[in-house]
N, C-alpha and C positions, 0 to 999 in steps of 0.2 A: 431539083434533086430531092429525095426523100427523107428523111429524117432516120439518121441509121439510129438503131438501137440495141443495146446489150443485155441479155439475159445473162446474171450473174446467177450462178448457183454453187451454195455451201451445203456443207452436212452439215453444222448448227448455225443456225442465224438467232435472232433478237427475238422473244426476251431469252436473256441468258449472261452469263459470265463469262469469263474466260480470254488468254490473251489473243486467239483467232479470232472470236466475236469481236471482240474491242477494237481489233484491227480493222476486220469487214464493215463495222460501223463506221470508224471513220474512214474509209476509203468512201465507202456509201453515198457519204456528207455530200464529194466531189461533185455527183452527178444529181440533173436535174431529172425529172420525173419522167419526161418526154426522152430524159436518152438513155435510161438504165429501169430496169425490176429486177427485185433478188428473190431467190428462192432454195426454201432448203428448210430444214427439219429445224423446231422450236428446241432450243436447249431445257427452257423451261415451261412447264405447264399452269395453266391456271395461273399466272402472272398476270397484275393490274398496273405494270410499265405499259405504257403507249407509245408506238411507232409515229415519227413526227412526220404531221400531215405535208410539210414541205420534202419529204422524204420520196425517194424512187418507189412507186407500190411493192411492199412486200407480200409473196404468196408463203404460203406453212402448207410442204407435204406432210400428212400423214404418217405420224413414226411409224414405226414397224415394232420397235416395245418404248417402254416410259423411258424416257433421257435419265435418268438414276439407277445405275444398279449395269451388272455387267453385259457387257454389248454381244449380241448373240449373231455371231458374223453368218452362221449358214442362214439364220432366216433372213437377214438383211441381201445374203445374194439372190434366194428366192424369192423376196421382194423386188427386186431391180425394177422388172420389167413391167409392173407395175409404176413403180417411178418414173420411167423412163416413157412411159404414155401419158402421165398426167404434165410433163416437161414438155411434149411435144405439145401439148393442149393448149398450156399457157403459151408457149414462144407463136403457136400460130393467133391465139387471139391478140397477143400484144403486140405483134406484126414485127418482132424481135429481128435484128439482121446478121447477128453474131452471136455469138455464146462464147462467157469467159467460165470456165468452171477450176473450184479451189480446190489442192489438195492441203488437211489430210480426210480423204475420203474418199477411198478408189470405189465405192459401189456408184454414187451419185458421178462421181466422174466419167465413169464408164458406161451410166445410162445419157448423161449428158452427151460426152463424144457420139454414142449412137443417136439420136435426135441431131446432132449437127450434120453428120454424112445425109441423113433418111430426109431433111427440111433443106440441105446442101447449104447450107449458113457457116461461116468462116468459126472455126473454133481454136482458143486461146484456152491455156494452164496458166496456173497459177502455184507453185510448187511450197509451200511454207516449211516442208522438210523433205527428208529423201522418202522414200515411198519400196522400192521393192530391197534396198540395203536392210530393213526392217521388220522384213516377214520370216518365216520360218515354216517349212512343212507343207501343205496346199498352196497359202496363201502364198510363199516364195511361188511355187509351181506358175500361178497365176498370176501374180506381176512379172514373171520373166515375160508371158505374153504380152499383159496389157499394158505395162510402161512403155514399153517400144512405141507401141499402135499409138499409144497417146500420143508421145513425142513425135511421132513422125506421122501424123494426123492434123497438129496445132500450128496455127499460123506464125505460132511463137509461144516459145513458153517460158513465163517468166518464175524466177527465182526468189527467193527472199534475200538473198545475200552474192557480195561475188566470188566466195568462200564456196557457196553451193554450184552457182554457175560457174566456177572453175573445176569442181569436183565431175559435175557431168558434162561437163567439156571433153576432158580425159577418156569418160568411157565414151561418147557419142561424139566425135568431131565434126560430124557432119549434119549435125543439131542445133538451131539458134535457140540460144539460152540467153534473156535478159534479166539484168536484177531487177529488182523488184523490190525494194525494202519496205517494211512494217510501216506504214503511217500514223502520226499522230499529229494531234495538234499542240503541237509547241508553246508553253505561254512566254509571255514576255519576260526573259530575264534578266536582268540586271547586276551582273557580276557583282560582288561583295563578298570581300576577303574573309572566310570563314573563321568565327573566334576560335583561340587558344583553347583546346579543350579544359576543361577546369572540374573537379572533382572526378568520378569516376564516366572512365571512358565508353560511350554508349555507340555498340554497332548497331545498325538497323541489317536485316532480311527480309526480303517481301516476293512475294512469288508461289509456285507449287515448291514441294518438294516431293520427286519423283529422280526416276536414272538418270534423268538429262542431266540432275547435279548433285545429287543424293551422296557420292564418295567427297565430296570437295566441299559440299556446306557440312556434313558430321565432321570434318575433321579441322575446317572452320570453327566451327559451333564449339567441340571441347577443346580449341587451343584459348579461346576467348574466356568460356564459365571456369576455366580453369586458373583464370588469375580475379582473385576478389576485387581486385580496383579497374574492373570492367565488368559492363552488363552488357545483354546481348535482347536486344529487341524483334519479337519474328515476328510479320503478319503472313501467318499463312494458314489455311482451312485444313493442310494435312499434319493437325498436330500430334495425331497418333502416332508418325516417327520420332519424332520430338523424346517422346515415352520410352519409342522400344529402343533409341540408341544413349538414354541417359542424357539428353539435354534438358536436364531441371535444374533448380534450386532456385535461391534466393536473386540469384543476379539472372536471371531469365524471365524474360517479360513477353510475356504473347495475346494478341488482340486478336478480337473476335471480328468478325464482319465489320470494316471500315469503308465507307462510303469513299469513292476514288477522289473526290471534292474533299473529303476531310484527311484522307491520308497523304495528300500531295500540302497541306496543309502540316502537314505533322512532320513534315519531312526536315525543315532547319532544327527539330530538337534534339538530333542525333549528330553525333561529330564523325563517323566514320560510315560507310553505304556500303555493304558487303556484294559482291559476285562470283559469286560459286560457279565452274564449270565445269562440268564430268570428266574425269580422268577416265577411267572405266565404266564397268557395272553391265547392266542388261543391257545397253542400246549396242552396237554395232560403231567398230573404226569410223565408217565413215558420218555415222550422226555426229558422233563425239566433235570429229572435223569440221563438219558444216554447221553448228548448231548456232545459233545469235538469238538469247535470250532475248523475250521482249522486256521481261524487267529492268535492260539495261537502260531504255530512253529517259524515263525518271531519273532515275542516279543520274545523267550526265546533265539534267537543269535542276540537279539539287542544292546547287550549291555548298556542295559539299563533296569530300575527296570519295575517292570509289578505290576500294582492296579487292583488285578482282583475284581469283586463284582459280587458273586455267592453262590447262595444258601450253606446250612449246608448239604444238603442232596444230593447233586449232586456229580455226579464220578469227576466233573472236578475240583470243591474244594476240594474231599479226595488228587486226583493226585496232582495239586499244593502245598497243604499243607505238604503231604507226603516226596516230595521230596525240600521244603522249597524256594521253586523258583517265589514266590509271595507274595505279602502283601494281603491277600483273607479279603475281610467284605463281611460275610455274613448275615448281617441283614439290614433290610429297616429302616437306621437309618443314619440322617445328621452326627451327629458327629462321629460316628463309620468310618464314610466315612471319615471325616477333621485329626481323629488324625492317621489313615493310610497313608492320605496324607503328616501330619506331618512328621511319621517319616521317610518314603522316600527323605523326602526335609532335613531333619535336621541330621537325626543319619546317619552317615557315614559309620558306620560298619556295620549297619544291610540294606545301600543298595550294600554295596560292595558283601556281604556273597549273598545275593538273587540273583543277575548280575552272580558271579560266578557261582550258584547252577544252574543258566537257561541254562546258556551254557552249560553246563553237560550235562542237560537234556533235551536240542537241539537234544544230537546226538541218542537218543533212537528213533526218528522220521526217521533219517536216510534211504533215499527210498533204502541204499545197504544193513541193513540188513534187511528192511522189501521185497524187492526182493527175496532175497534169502532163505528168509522163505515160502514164499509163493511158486517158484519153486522146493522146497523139498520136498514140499506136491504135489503139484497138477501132476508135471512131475515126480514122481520116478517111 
């Protein structure tokens, strides 16, 4: 029997940043050379990171403009077809048996699906958010076509959450939808009852800040700088909001490019792990509902409590609440916020039992068994 093989293709691959990249790197880890190649556009350019030689070959399409600076969607669709023959060049020289392609990125998805039908090779999604929930004006016009076709194209298409595969369950019932969650690799941890906070109390944030959680971390952010015997710790690269919503002063601390090895390392100096989830803002109902931060894996092997504030109606309050691994307010209300804060600072038992419960539930993220589910589907 022949050696099946997966053509994996993203719109950014390595080198680069970012919590897609991070993810597709380590999903990547899973496969060996002989049974996966990824391909898709360089986040970053001119990068002296190296691709590990024990790694599945990676191919780098040719952008279409520099990864920095604002995305020019008509010429990326007059590019397609272009993409979409140098896809077909690679999957026939690497003798490719399937093609899994990642959203978010309907142009490569949609040259992708077409090299699947034209080479008749089995093709598989990968959905990491909603996709036509999220357009507006053509590009609506144009995912009412091609989500369909995708979906009902793909020999399965998988989800990142069951929050999303329940969402497009609803509209598509006659659509297999499997989760799929964010892979990582887990390190070993060691439950240890988090100290008594002692002098002033330090939240940590880490992540972008954009709509996904933009109304829930500013209202975060000034119920925190707004008591002196708290400071509020941010790593994150968009500290220009930071400015425009008045998150300064004295007890506001924000770090510059931290190495993922040094900031998983910095993580026990903080007593409280903030998670912000959009109540509103620019995204659409149903992102809001499906959305599962990847900054949340960290928090739950931090050894330390997690404050998330996220909606009543969203998958990622059922999931934390469900499996009791956060202090969740869900309503746009100060003191709902203070006495959640409270009792993370003061009852002891109920941050021990929540620390415990996250590390738990750290290792369901686990990128080995999320590998190995996804190779049993797509390679058997």
């Amino acid at each position: 029997m022949s050696q099946e093989k997966v053509m994996i293709v993203a719109g950014w691959v390595f080198p680069g940043t970012g919590g897609t990249i991070a993810v597709l790197n380590n999903i990547v880890e899973y496969f060996s050379p002989e049974e996966a190649i990824l391909v898709g556009r360089p986040h970053l350019l001119n990068d002296k990171q190296q691709w590990g030689t024990h790694l599945p070959k990676l191919y780098h399409l040719n952008p279409l403009l520099p990864p920095k600076g604002r995305t020019n969607k008509y010429r990326r669709l007059l590019g397609m077809r272009r993409v979409e023959r140098r896809l077909k060049q690679i999957a026939k020289a690497e003798n490719c048996t399937r093609i899994l392609s990642i959203f978010p990125d309907e142009f490569v998805m949609r040259a992708a699906c077409n090299v699947s039908k034209q080479l008749d090779l089995p093709f598989y999604t990968w959905f990491h958010n909603t996709y036509l929930d999220n357009r507006h004006g053509y590009w609506l016009k144009l995912a009412e076509r091609w989500q369909p076709e995708f979906f009902d194209h793909a020999k399965v298409n998988f989800v990142m959450s069951e929050g999303l595969q329940s969402y497009y369950r609803e509209v598509y019932p006659h659509i297999k939808f499997e989760p799929l969650e964010h892979g990582f690799v887990i390190p070993e941890v060691t439950y240890q009852a988090p100290p008594q906070p002692k002098g002033k109390i330090k939240f940590m944030f880490s992540g972008s800040l954009n709509e996904s959680c933009m109304d829930a971390s500013i209202r975060l952010f000034k119920h925190i700088i707004a008591n002196p015997d708290y400071e509020l710790h941010v790593f994150t690269s968009n500290n220009n909001f930071l400015d425009e919503y008045g998150i300064t002063g004295q007890n506001v601390v924000r770090y510059g490019f931290v190495p993922w090895s040094e900031f998983i390392k910095k993580l026990p100096e903080f007593d409280v792990m903030l998670l912000p989830h959009g109540f509103d803002g620019g995204q659409t109902d149903a992102e809001y509902r499906t959305i599962f931060p990847t900054r949340t894996i960290p928090l739950l092997y931090s050894n330390r409590p997690i404050l998330a504030h996220s909606p009543a109606h969203a998958f990622l309050s059922d999931f934390l609440k469900k499996r009791d691994c956060a202090e969740v307010v869900e309503v746009k209300d100060a003191q709902a916020i203070q006495t959640a804060i409270d009792t993370l600072i003061h009852n002891e038992n109920r941050r021990n039992q929540l620390v415990k419960n996250a590390i738990d539930t750290a290792a369901f993220f686990d990128v080995n068994r999320i590998g190995k589910k996804l190779k049993s589907i797509i390679l058997k």
